[in-house]
VOGU-3710 file (C-alpha; in Angstrom, 3 decimals, decimal comma):
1> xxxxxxxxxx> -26,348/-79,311/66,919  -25,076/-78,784/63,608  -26,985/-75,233/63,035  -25,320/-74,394/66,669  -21,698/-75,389/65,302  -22,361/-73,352/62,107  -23,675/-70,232/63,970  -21,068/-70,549/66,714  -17,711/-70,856/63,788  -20,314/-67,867/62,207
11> xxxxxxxxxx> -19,984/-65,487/65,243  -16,157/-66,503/65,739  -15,446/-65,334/62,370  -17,207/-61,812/62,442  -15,529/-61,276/65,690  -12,667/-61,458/64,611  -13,027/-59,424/61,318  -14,433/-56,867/63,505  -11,145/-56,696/65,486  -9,264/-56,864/62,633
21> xxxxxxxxxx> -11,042/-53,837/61,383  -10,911/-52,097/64,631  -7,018/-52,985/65,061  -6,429/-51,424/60,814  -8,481/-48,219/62,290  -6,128/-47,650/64,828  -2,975/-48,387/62,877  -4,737/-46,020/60,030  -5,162/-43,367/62,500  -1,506/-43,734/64,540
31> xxxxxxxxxx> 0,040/-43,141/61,028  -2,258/-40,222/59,902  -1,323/-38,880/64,302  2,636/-39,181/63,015  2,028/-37,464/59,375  0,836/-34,878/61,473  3,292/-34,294/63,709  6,401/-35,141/60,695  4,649/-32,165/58,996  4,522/-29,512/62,114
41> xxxxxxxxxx> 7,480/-30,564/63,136  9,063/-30,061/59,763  7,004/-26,395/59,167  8,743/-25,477/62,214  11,887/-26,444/61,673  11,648/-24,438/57,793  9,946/-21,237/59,386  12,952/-20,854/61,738  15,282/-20,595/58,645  16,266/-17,312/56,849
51> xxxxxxxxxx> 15,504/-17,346/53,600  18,983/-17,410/52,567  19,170/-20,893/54,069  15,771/-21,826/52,791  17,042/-21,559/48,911  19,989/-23,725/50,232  17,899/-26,056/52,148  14,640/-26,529/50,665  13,464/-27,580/47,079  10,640/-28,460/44,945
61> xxxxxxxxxx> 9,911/-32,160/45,103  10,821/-33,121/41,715  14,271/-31,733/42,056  16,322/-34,393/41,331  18,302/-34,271/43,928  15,524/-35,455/46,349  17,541/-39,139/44,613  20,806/-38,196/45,355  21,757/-40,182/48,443  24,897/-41,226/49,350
71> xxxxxxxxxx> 26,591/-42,272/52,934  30,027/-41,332/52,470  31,985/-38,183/53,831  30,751/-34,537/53,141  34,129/-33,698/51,381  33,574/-36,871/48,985  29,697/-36,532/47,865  28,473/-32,856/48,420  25,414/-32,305/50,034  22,510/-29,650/49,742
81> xxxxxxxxxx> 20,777/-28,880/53,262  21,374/-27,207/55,989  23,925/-28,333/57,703  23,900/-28,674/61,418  27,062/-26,405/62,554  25,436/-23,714/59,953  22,373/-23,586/62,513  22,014/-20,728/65,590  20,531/-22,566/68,926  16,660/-21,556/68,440
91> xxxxxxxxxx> 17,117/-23,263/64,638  19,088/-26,402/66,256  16,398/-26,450/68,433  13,598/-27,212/66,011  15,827/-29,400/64,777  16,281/-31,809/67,287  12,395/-31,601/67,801  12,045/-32,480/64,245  14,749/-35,674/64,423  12,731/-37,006/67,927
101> xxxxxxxxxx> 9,248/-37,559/65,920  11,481/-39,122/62,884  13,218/-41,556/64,310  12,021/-43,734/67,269  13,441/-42,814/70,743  15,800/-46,158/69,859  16,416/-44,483/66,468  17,248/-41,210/67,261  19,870/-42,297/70,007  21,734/-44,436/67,170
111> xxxxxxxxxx> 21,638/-41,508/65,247  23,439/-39,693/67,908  26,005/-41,949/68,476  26,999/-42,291/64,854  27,209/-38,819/64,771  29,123/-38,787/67,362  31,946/-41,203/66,307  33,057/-38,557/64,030  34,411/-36,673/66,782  36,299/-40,485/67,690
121> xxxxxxxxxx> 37,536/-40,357/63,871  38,990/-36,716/64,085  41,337/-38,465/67,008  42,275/-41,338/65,071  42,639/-39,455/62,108  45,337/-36,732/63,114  45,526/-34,703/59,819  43,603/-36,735/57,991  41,900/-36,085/54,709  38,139/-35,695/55,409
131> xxxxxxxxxx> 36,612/-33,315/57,663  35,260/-35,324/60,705  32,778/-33,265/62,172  29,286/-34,028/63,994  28,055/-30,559/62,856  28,389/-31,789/59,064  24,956/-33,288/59,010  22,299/-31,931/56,834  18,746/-31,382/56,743  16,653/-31,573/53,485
141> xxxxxxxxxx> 13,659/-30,592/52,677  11,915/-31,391/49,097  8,352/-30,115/48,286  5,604/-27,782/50,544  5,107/-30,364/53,992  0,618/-31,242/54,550  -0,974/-33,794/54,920  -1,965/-33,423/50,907  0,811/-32,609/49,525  3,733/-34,351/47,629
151> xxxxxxxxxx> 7,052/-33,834/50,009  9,784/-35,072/51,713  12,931/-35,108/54,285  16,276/-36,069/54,391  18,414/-36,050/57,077  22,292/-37,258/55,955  25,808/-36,850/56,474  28,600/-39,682/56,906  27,370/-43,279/57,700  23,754/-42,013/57,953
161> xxxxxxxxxx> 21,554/-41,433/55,367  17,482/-41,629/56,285  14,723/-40,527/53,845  11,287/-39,605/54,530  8,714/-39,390/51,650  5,211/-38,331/51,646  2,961/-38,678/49,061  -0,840/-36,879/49,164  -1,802/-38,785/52,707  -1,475/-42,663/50,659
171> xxxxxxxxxx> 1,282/-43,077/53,996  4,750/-42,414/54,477  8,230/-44,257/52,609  10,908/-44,540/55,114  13,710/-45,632/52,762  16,645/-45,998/51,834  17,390/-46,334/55,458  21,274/-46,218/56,133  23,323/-46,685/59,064  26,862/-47,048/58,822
181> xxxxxxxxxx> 29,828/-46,886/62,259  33,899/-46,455/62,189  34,832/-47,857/64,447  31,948/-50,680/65,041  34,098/-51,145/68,234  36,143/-48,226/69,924  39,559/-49,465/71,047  41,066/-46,264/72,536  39,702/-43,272/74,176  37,075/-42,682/77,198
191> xxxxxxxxxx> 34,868/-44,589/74,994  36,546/-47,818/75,068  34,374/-50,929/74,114  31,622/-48,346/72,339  29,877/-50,523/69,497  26,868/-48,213/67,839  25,727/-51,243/66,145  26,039/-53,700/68,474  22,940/-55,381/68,249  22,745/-55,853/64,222
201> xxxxxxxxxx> 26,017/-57,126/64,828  25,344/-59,453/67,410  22,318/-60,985/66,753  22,938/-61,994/63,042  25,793/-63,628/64,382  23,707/-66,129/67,703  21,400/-66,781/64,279  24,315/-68,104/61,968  26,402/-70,021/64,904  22,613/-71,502/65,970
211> xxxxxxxxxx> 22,800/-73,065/62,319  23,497/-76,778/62,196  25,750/-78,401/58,997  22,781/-78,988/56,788  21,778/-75,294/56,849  24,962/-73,706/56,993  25,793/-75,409/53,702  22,840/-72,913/52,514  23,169/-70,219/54,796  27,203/-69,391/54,300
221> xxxxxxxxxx> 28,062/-68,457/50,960  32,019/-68,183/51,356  35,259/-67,415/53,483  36,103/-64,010/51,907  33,665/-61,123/52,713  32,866/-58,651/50,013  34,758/-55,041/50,530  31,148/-53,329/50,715  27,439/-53,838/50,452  26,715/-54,634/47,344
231> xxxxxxxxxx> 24,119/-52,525/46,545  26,076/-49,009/47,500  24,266/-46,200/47,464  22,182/-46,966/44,013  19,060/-44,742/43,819  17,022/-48,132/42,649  17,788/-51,446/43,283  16,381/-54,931/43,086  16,805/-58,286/44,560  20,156/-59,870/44,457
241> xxxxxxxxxx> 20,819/-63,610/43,902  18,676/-65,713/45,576  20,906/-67,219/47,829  20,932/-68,026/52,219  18,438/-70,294/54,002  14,729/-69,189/54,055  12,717/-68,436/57,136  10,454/-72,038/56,174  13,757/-73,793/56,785  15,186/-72,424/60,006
251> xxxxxxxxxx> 13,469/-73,996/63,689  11,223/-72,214/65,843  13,875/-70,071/68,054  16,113/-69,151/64,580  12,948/-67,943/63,052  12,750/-65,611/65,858  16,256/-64,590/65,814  15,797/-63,796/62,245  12,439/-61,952/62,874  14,247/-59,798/65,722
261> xxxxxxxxxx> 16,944/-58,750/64,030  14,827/-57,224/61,115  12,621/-55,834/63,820  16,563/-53,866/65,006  16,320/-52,195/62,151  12,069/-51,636/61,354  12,137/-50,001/64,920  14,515/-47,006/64,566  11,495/-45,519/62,727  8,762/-44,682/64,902
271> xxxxxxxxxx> 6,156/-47,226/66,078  3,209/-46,847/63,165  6,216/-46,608/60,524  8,116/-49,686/61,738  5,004/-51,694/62,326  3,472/-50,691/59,073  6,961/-52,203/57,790  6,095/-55,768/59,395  2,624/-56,113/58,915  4,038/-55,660/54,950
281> xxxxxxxxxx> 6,726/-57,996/55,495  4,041/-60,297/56,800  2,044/-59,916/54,486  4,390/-60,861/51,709  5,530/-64,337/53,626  7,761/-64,774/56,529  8,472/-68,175/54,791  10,293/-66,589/51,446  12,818/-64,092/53,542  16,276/-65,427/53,011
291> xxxxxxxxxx> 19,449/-65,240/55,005  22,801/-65,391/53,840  26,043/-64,882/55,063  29,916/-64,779/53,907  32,991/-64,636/55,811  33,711/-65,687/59,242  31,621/-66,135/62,588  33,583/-65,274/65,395  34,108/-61,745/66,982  36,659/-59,387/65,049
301> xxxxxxxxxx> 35,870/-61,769/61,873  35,893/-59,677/58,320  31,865/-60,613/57,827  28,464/-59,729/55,639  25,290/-60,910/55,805  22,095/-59,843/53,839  18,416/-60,480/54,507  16,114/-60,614/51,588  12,428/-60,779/51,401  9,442/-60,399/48,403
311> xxxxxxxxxx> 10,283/-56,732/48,620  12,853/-55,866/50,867  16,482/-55,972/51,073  18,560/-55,811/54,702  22,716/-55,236/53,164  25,320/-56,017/56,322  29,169/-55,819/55,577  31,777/-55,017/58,179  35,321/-55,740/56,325  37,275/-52,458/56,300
321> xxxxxxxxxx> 39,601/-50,893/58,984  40,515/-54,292/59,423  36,915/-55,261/60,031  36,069/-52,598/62,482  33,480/-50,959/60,248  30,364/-51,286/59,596  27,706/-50,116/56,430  23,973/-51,294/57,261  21,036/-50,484/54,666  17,393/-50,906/54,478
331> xxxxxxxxxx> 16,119/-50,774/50,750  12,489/-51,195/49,791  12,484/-52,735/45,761  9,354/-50,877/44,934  9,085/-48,302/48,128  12,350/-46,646/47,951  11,773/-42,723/48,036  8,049/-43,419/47,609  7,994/-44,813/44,380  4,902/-46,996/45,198
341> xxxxxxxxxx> 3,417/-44,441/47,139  3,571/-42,147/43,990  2,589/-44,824/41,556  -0,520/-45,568/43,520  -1,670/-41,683/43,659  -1,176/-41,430/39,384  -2,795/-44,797/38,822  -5,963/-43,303/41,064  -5,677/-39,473/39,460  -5,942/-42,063/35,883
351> xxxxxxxxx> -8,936/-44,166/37,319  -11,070/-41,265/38,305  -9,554/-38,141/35,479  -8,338/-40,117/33,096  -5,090/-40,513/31,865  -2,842/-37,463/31,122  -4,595/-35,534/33,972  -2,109/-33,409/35,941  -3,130/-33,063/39,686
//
């Protein structure tokens, strides 16, 4: 009976390693599917350029610029790229090809609409000091695009700000990750009621109202909400103060509040990029991600809230325009612009060269 047990638990156990080997194949090979595609898309999108717009809008990957990220207006942080209003239709085109395998089909549509609230701004903002226009959004490119090669993509302009990093096939860095909207909620206009963020709004707000007094004394920091993320656009950052309520300490339907509303954000990347992105986070421990917000709960409410794992940081804050507008970032400690990735490709060209080998 006892042998039976023992070769029984035996067989459960190399079942499931085998399907946990099978499932890390086909995650492998989705990712290696989307490299693919990133880079044709990308080759495409640079072989419909003149060349006078390549030497504006691509560079080697060690230009230092490939760092210099920012999500504010054109006219206050000047951008390389190509711009999108600089672009004829067969060029805009590729373009749009190249921003659908990006971003999820989720993703891309945000991207849109924040884009599009510009033209919502330009109304508001009769003679106003920045140019508000959806065409001011630039393309990027750093390095040669392969599926070997060092490179990268950045796609930016005001309140969006997504980087793409690739580095020799070790997988893809999808941060920073920024996503910002003025107004969160249209008041006037055809689009009336139009919030662009609705959901990271929303959400972090049924998780801290579901709170009871215990953990809001841990979860809410303060009354007054900071005047920005605190975090800005810094080209590396680590974790803040470890403040909020953990994951360990939340019931069974906050958890997954909590878990959805960092899957909002993993999921305007494409499905092998945003699940590679949980399966990390997972990996790290659900039970050490910390929530913490400051300022008040209702609707209309000047608010922020952060989420902070092992390695990831989640920034909220919508206080300005009389809390009608919203900066949301995504920042990987280690991960941002591929730092890992490119750490983990030297410390292998040093195991197998030596150090001081160039490759």
């Amino acid at each position: 009976m006892f042998n039976q047990f023992v070769h029984l638990l035996t067989r459960v156990f190399l079942i499931s390693v085998a399907a946990l080997l099978a499932q890390a194949a086909v995650a492998q090979q989705a990712r290696i599917d989307l490299t693919q595609e990133m880079v044709s898309a990308t080759n495409n999108f640079l072989q419909s350029l003149s060349s006078m717009q390549r030497n504006t809008g691509a560079f080697d990957f060690d230009d230092e610029d490939r760092l210099n990220w920012h999500f504010v207006p054109t006219g206050m942080h000047p951008r390389k790229g190509i711009p999108l209003r600089s672009m004829n239709a067969a060029q805009r085109k590729a373009t749009e090809e190249l921003l659908q395998v990006f971003f999820s089909a989720k993703g891309y549509q945000k991207a849109e609409a924040v884009r599009g609230l510009e033209s919502i701004l330009a109304e508001i903002e009769v003679n106003g000091r920045f140019d508000r226009d959806p065409e001011l959004y630039f393309i990027t490119v750093f390095g040669t695009p392969g599926l070997d090669s060092n490179w990268a993509l950045r796609y930016e302009g005001h309140h969006l700000a997504y980087n793409w990093t690739f580095v020799r096939g070790l997988g893809i860095a999808s941060s920073p990750q920024f996503f910002g909207s003025n107004p969160a909620e249209v008041r006037t206009g055809d689009q009336i009621g139009t919030r662009v963020l609705s959901e990271e709004e929303d959400i972090a707000r049924d998780l801290v109202k579901s709170l009871n007094t215990q953990q809001i004394s841990r979860a809410i920091l303060g009354e007054e909400a900071p005047r920005d993320i605190f975090t800005a656009a810094e080209q590396e950052v680590g974790p803040l103060e470890d403040y909020g309520i953990t994951y360990a300490d939340l019931d069974s339907q906050q958890k997954r509040i909590l878990v959805s509303l960092i899957e909002e954000l993993a999921f305007t990347q494409p499905e092998p990029i945003a699940e590679e992105r949980m399966n990390t986070i997972r990996e790290e421990g659900l039970d050490g991600i910390k929530f913490a917000w400051i300022g008040g709960t209702e609707r209309g409410d000047a608010h922020y809230y952060r989420v902070q794992g092992p390695g990831f940081l989640i920034e909220y804050d919508n206080t300005q325009n009389n809390a009608n507008h919203i900066h949301l970032v995504w920042r990987d400690f280690t991960g941002d612009f591929g730092r890992d990735l490119i750490r983990m490709h030297y410390n292998a060209v040093a195991a197998e060269f030596g150090p001081g080998h160039n490759h």
